[in-house]
C-alpha positions as CSV (number, residue, x, y, z in Angstrom):
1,X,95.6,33.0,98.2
2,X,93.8,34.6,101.1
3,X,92.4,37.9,101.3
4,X,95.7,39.3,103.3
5,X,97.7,37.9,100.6
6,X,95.7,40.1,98.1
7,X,96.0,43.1,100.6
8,X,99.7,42.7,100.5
9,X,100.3,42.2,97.0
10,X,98.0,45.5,96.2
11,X,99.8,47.9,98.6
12,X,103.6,46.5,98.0
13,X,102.7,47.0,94.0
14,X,101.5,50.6,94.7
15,X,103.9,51.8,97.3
16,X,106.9,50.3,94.5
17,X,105.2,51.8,91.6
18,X,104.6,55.4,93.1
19,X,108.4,55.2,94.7
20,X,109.7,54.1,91.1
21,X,107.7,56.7,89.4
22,X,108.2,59.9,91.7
23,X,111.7,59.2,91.7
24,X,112.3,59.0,88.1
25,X,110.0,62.2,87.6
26,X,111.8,64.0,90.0
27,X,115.3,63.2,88.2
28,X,113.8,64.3,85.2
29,X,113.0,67.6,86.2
30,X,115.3,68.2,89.3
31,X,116.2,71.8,88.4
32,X,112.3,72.5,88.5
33,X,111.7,70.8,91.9
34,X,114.1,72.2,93.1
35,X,114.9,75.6,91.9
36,X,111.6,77.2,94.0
37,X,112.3,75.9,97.1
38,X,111.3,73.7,99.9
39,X,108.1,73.4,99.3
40,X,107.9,73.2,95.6
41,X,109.8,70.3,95.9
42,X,107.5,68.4,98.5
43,X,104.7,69.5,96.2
44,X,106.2,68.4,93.6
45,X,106.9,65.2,94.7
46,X,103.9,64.5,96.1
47,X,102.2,65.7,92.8
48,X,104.4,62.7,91.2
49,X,104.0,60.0,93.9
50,X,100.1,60.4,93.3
51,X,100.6,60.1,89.3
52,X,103.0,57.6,89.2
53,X,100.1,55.4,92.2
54,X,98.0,56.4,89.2
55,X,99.7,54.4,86.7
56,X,100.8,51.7,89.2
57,X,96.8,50.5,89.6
58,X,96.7,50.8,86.1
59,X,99.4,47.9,85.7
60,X,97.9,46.0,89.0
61,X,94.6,46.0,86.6
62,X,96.9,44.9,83.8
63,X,98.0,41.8,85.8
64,X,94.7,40.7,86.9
65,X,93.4,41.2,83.6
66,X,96.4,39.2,82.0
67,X,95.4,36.2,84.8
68,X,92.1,36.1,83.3
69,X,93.2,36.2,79.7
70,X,96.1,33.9,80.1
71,X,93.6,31.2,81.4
72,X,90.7,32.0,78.5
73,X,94.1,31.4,76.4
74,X,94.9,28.2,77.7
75,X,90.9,27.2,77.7
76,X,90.7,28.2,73.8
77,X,93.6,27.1,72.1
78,X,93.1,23.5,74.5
79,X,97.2,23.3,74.5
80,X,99.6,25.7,76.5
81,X,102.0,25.0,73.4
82,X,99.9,26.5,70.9
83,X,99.0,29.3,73.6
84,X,102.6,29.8,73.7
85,X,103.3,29.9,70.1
86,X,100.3,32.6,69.5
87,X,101.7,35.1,72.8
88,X,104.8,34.9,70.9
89,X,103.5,36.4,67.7
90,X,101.6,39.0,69.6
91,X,105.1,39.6,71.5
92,X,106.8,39.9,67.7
93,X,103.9,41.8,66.5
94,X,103.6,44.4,69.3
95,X,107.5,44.6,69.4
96,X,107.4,45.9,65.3
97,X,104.2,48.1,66.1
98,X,106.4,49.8,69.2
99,X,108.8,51.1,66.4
100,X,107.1,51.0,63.2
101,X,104.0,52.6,64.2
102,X,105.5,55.4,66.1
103,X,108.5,56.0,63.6
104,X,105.5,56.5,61.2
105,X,103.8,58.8,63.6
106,X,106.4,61.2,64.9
107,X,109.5,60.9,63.1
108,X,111.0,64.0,61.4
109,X,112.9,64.2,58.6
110,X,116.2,63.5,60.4
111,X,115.7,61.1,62.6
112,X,115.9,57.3,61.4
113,X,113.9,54.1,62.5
114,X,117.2,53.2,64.7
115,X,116.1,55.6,67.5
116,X,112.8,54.4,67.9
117,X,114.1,50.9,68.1
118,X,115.5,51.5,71.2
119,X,113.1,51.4,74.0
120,X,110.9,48.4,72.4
121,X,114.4,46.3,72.4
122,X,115.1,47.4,75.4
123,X,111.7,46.6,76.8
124,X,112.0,43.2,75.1
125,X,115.5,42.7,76.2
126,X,114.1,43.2,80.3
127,X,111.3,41.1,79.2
128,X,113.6,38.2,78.8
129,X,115.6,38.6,81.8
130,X,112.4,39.0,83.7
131,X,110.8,35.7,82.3
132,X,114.5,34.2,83.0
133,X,114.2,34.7,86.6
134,X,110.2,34.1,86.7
135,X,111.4,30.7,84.6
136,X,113.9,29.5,87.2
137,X,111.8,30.4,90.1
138,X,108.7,28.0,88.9
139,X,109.5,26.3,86.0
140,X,110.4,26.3,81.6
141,X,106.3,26.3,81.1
142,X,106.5,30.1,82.5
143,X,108.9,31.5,80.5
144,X,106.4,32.9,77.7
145,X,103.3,33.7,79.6
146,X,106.1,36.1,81.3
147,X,107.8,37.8,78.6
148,X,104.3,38.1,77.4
149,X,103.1,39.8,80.3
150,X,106.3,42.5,80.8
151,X,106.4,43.3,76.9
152,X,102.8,43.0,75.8
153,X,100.6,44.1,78.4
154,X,103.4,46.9,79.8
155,X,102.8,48.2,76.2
156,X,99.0,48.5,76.3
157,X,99.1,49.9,79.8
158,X,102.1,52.4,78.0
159,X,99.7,53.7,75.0
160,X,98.8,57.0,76.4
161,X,102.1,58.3,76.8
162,X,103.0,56.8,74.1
163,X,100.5,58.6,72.1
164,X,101.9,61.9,73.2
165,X,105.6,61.3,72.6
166,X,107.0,63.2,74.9
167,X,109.9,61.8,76.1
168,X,109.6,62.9,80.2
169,X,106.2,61.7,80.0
170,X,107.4,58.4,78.5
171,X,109.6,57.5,81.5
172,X,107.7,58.6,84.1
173,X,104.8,56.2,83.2
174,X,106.5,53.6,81.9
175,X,108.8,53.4,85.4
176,X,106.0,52.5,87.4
177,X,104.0,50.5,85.3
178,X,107.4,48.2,84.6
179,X,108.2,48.4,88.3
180,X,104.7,47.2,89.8
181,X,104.3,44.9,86.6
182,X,107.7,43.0,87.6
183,X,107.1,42.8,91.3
184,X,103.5,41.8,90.6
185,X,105.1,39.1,88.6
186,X,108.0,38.1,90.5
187,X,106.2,38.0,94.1
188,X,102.7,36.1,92.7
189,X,104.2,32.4,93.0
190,X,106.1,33.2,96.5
191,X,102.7,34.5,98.0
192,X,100.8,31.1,96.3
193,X,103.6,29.4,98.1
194,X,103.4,30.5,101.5
């Protein structure tokens, strides 16, 4: 890949991830954006299209990272099949940590395990789609290192909000890191390819 290639990937990844983000943020809280006027709004918005580049670099640093650790991966285990099978345990384990450990954190009294199932399953569930299409778009032997990247890494990036628990502040850094992490990931083998 030449250095334009690079240039292009880094700026489509931030301009989708701060989009992705701002948007979200801003239908999150649209009475507050909106409620002061004109300008509050732009503020506003520009307030979450800086927060949500923010978070996008941190997934482009994510990606480039995962590169690097997916080929130590296939250097240490010396078989892309037992690679394979230990991303898949991580995937499992980080999958029951994303509910477990934060049921255990913040749960009250009333609330059930169920609830906090649902955005790990859901993360998992677009994991699989995404490593679908990544699958069919290069071949079978991508299908893990995929679902690996979306569910695995898109959680690390997600910890600090996730340590906080509050549910704006979930979805307004989890859109652009899942964003930019699924372009990044979608768009890498079509700009090898050209």
């Amino acid at each position: 890949m030449n250095t334009r290639k690079v240039v292009y990937l880094f700026f489509t990844t931030l301009l989708i991830g701060s989009i992705s983000g701002a948007f979200v943020g801003v239908l999150l809280d649209f009475s507050m954006y909106t409620s002061e006027g004109f300008m509050n709004f732009i503020f506003g918005l520009i307030w979450l299209l800086g927060i949500s580049a923010a978070f996008s670099l941190i997934a482009q640093m994510g990606f480039f990272a995962y590169l690097t650790l997916h080929r130590f991966g296939l250097g240490l285990f010396k078989s892309a099949k037992l690679w394979n099978n230990v991303q898949i345990v991580l995937i499992a384990f980080v999958v029951f940590d994303l509910i477990y450990l934060r049921y255990m954190a913040f749960a009250t009294e009333q609330e059930t395990i169920l609830s906090y199932m649902v955005m790990p399953l859901l993360l998992l569930a677009y994991g699989l789609v995404v490593a679908y299409v990544k699958s069919k778009d290069t071949n079978a032997g991508a299908f893990i290192p995929a679902l690996f990247f979306i569910v695995v890494v898109t959680s690390i990036e997600w910890v600090p909000a996730l340590t906080v628990n509050d549910p704006k502040w979930l979805w307004i850094y989890f859109t652009p890191l899942i964003t930019a992490n699924t372009w990044q990931l979608l768009v890498l083998h079509r700009l090898q390819r050209s």
